[in-house]
C-alpha positions in Angstrom: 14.3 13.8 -11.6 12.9 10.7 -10.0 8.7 10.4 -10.3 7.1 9.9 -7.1 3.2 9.2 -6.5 1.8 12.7 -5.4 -1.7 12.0 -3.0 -2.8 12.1 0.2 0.0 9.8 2.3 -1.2 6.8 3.5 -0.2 7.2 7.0 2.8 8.9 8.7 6.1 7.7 9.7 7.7 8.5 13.4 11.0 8.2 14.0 12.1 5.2 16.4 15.9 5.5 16.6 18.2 3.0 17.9 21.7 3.8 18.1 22.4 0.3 18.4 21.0 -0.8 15.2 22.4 2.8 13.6 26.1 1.2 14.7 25.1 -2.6 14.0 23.7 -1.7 10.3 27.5 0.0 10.3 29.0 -2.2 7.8 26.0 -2.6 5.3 25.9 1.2 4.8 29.8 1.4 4.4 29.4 -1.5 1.8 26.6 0.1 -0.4 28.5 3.3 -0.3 32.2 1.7 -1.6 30.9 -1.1 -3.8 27.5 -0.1 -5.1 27.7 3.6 -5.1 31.5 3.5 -5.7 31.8 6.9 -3.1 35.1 6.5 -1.6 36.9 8.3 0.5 34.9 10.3 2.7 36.5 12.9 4.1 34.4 15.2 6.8 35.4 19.2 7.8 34.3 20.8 10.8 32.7 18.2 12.9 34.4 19.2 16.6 32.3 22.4 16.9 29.2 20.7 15.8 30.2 17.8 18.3 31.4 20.0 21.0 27.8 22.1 20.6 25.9 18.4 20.6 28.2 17.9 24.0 26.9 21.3 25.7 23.4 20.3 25.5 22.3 22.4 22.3 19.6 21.7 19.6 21.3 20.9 16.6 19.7 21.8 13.1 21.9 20.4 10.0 20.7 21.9 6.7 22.8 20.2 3.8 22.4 20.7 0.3 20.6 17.4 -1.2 23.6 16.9 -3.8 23.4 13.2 -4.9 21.5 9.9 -4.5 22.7 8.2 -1.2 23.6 11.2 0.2 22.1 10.5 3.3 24.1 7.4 3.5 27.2 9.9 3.6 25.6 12.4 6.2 25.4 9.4 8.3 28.7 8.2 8.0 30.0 12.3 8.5 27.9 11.7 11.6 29.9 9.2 13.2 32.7 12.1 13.8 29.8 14.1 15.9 29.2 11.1 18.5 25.6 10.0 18.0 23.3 9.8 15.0 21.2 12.1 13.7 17.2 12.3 12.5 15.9 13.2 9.5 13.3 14.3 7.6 12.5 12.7 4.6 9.4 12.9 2.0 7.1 10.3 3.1 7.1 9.0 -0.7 10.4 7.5 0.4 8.7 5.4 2.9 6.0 4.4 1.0 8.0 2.6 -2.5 10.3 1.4 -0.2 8.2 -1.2 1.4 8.0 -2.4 4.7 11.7 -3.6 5.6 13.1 -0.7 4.3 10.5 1.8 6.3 11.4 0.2 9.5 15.2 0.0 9.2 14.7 4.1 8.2 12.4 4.7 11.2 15.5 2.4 13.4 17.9 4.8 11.5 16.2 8.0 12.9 13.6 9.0 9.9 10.3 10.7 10.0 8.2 11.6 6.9 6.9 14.9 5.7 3.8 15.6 3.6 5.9 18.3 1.5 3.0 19.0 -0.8 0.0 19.6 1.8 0.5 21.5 5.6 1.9 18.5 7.5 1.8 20.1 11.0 2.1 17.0 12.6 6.3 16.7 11.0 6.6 20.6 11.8 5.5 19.7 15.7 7.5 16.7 15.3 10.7 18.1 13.8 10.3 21.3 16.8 10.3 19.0 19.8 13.0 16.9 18.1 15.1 20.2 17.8 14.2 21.3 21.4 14.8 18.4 23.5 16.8 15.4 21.4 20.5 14.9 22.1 20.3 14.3 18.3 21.2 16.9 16.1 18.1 16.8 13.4 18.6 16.8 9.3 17.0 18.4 7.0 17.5 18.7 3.6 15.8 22.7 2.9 16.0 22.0 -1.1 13.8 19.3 -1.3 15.0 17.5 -4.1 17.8 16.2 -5.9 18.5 18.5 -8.9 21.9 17.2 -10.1 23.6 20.3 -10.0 25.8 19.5 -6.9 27.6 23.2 -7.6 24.7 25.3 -6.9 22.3 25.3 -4.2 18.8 25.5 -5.2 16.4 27.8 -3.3 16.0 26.5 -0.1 12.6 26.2 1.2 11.4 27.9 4.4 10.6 25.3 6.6 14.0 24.2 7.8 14.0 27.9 9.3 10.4 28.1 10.6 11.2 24.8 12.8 14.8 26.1 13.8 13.1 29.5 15.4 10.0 27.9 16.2 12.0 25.7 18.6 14.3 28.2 19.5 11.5 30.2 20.9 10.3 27.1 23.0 13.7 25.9 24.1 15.1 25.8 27.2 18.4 25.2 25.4 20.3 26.9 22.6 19.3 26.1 19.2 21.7 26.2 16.7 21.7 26.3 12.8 25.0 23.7 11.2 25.4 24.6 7.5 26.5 21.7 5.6 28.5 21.1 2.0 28.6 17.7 0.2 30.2 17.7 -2.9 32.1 15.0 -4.8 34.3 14.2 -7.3 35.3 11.4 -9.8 39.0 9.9 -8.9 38.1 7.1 -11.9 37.0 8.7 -15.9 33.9 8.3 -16.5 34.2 9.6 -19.9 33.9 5.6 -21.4 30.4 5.4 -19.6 29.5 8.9 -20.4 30.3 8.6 -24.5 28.4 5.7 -24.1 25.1 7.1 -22.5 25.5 10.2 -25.2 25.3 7.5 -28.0 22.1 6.2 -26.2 20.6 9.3 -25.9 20.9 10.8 -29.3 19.4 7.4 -30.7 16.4 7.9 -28.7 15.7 11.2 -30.4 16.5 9.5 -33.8 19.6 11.7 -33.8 23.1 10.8 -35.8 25.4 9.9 -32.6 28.9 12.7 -33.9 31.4 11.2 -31.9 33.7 13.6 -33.6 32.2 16.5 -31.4 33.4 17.5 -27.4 30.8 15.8 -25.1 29.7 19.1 -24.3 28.5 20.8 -27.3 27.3 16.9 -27.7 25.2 17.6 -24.3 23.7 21.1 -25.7 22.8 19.9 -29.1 20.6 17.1 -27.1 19.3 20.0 -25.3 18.4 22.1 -27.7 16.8 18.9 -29.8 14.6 17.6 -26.5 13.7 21.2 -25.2 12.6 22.2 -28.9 9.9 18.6 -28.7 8.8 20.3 -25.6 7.9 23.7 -27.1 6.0 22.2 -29.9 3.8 20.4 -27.1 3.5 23.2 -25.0 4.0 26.3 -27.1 2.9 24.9 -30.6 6.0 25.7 -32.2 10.4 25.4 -31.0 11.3 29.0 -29.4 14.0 31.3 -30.4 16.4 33.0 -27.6 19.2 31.0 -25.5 18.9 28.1 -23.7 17.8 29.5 -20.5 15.7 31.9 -22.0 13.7 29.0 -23.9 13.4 27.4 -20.3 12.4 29.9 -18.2 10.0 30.9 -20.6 8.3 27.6 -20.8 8.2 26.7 -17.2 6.2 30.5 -17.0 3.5 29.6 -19.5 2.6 25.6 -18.2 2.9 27.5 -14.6 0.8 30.4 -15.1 -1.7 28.0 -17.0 -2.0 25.6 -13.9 -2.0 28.9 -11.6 -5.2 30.2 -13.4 -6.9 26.7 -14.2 -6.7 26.5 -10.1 -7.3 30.0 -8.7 -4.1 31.0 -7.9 -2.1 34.0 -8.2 0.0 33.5 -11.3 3.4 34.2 -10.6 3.2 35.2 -7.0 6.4 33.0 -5.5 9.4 31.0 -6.1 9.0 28.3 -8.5 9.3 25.6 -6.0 6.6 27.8 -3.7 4.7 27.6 -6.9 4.5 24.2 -7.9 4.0 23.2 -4.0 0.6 25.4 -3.9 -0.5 24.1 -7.7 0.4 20.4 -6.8 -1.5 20.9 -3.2 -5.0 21.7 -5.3 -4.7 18.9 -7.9 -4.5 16.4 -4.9 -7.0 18.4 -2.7 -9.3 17.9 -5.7 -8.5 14.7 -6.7 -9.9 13.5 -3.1 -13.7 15.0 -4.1 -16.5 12.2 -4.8 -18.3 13.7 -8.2 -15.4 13.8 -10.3 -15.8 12.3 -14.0 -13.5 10.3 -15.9 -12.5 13.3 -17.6 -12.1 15.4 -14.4 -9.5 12.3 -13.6 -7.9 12.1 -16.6 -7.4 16.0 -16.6 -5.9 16.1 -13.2 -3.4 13.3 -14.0 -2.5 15.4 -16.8 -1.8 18.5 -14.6 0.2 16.5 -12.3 2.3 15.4 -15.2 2.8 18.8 -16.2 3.9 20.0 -12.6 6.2 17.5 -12.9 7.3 18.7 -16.2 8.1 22.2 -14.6 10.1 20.5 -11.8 12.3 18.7 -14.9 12.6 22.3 -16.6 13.5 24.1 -12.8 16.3 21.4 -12.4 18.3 22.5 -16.0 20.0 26.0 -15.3 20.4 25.9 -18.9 24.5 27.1 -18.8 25.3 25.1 -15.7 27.7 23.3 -18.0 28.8 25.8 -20.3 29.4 27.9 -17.1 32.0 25.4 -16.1 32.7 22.0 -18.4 33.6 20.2 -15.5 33.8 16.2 -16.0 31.4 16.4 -12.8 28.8 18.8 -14.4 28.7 16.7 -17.7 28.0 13.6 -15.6 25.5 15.4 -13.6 23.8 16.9 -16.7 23.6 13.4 -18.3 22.6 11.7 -15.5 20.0 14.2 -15.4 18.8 12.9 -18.9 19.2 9.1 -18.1 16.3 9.8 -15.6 14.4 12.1 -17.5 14.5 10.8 -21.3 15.5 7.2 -21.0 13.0 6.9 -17.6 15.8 5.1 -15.0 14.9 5.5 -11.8 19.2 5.7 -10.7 21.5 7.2 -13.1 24.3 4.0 -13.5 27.5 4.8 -11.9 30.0 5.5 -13.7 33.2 5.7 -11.5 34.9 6.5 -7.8 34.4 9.4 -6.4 35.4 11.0 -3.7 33.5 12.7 -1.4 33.7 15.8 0.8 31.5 17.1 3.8 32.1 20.4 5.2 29.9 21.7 8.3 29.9 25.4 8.7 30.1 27.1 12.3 26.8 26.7 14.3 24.9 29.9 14.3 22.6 30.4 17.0 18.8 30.7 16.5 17.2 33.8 18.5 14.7 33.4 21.1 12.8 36.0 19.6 12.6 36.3 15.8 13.1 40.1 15.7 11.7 40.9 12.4 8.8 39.4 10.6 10.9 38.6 7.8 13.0 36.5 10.2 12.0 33.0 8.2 13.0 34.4 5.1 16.0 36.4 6.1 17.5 32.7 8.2 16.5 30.9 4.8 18.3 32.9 2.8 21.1 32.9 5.2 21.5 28.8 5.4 21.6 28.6 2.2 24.2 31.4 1.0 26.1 30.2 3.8 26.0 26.3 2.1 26.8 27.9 -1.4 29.7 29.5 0.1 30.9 26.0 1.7 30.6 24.7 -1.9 32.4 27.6 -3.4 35.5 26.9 -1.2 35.3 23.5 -1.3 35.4 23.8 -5.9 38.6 26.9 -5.4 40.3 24.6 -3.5 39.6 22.0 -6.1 40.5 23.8 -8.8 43.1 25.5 -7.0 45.2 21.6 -7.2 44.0 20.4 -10.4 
């Protein structure tokens, strides 16, 4: 998982987007994404209905799943094949490291930030309006996150929803919901790299590299070895039970811990929900004036061990044993370059290909109906996502 700096933001981003600049920039995105990222082919599904509902006059919300670094470069190059470019929301952490060039050419490109910790009713306005009046369809990416397991959606936060019906109810127009699949896959082995990174990894934790062994009991063994360093800091002592077991029941004690230490509920949510309301107090407090050293040092420590929950929330624990996929190993151990060996990237390790499937458009009600109606669209988005995903692996598998 890549650290950010969790605070108040420094200031907002709006976007300013210049189609011109989207089409002159053209050949710099195309050139990071074939010789940097090494993602090549793109192939894009389902763009004319999305176009033809952009040509009709509709708001158009895309919700894909957040599968892989540059994956907005892709989602912009899929939106070529829908006629104009998109915005798209994007944690304003992203504007802030990326320094001044890089915020501006964003901003060109379409992007606004989000405060995803705190209330930031000032995107929520901003993303309704987009999604009401815009000949732009609108991004957003409901997981949040990047967890590097591009096979499974994560739960998808509600605020993609609450903006699609909030502007729905405004509209003059039709709002519509576009589901959205990326997935990709190696054409080049990256088993050479992959071996490699292993050997790395098992050295850090003063392990005997056993090149004798499949890369996936390798990957568990690592696991089991990193997870059990984490129990002795948290739990005083390595767990017994599976893998997931050991996990879930780790990320429950440091959650419920930060959920009393701040007044909260413990348990009342979905983990992401969770760590959003814990993460939103430490900053709220860390903005009071009498705080001591210790108070400081304490908070710093909590966000740490938010963070740590985050880390634990991204490993499904069998994602690889579910399916020992050559993309799910390089996931997982990508996942650990960040993690244990601190990269910011994971290092590319071959081609792949790369596939974006938009779903039908499904139309947002005027009126929501129900009063579950943000959870109920949530949920739907993203099963509909998963089951773009599913489709696009059987038909995988279904030629390999």
């Amino acid at each position: 998982m890549n650290r950010q700096p969790f605070q108040i933001p420094p200031q907002a981003w709006d976007p300013k987007l210049a189609p011109w600049l989207v089409r002159l920039w053209r050949p710099m995105r195309r050139r990071t994404l074939r010789h940097t990222q090494r993602l090549t082919p793109i192939e894009v599904r389902g763009a004319e209905p999305v176009r033809k509902a952009l040509d009709e006059g509709a708001g158009v919300l895309i919700t894909p799943n957040h599968s892989f670094h540059y994956d907005s470069y892709v989602l912009m190059e899929a939106a070529e094949q829908l006629g104009r470019p998109p915005h798209v929301m994007a944690a304003w952490q992203v504007f802030a490291q990326g320094g001044r060039l890089q915020s501006w050419v964003m901003q060109k490109h379409g992007c606004f930030s989000i405060d995803r910790e705190g209330s930031d009713m000032r995107a929520f306005r901003l993303a309704v309006e987009l999604l009401k009046d815009s000949p732009h369809p609108l991004v957003i990416f409901p997981e949040g996150e990047i967890y590097h397991t591009n096979d499974r959606v994560t739960p998808f936060r509600e605020g993609a929803a609450a903006i699609a019906l909030a502007a729905a109810k405004k509209a003059t127009r039709r709002i519509v919901c576009v589901p959205c699949a990326l997935k990709c896959w190696y054409t080049t082995d990256p088993t050479p790299s992959l071996l490699d990174l292993m050997e790395r990894l098992e050295r850090r934790l003063l392990l005997r590299p056993q090149a004798d062994r499949p890369l996936a009991e390798r990957v568990y063994r690592f696991a089991e070895a990193i997870l059990s360093l984490k129990e002795l800091e948290y739990l005083g002592h390595p767990q017994s039970g599976t893998l997931p077991e050991r996990i879930a029941r780790m990320k429950e004690a440091i959650l419920t811990r930060l959920e009393q230490r701040y007044g909260l509920a413990a348990g009342a949510g979905t983990v992401p929900e969770r760590i959003k309301e814990v993460r939103r107090r430490i900053i709220k407090r860390q903005e009071q004036a009498d705080l001591t050293d210790a108070d400081r040092k304490q908070l710093v420590d909590d966000l740490e061990d938010v963070f740590g929950v985050v880390q634990l929330f991204s490993y499904p624990g069998n994602y690889v044993a579910e399916r020992p996929s050559i993309e799910r190993l390089a996931e997982t151990l990508d996942k650990f370059e960040e993690d244990v060996l601190g990269e910011d990237l994971p290092a590319i390790r071959g081609t792949r290909r790369v596939v974006v499937s938009f779903g039908e458009p499904v139309e947002v009600p005027r009126e929501r109906g129900r009063k579950d109606a943000v959870a109920y669209w949530t949920d739907d988005l993203e099963n509909r996502v998963q089951a773009l995903l599913d489709g696009l692996n059987a038909e995988q598998n279904a030629h390999s």
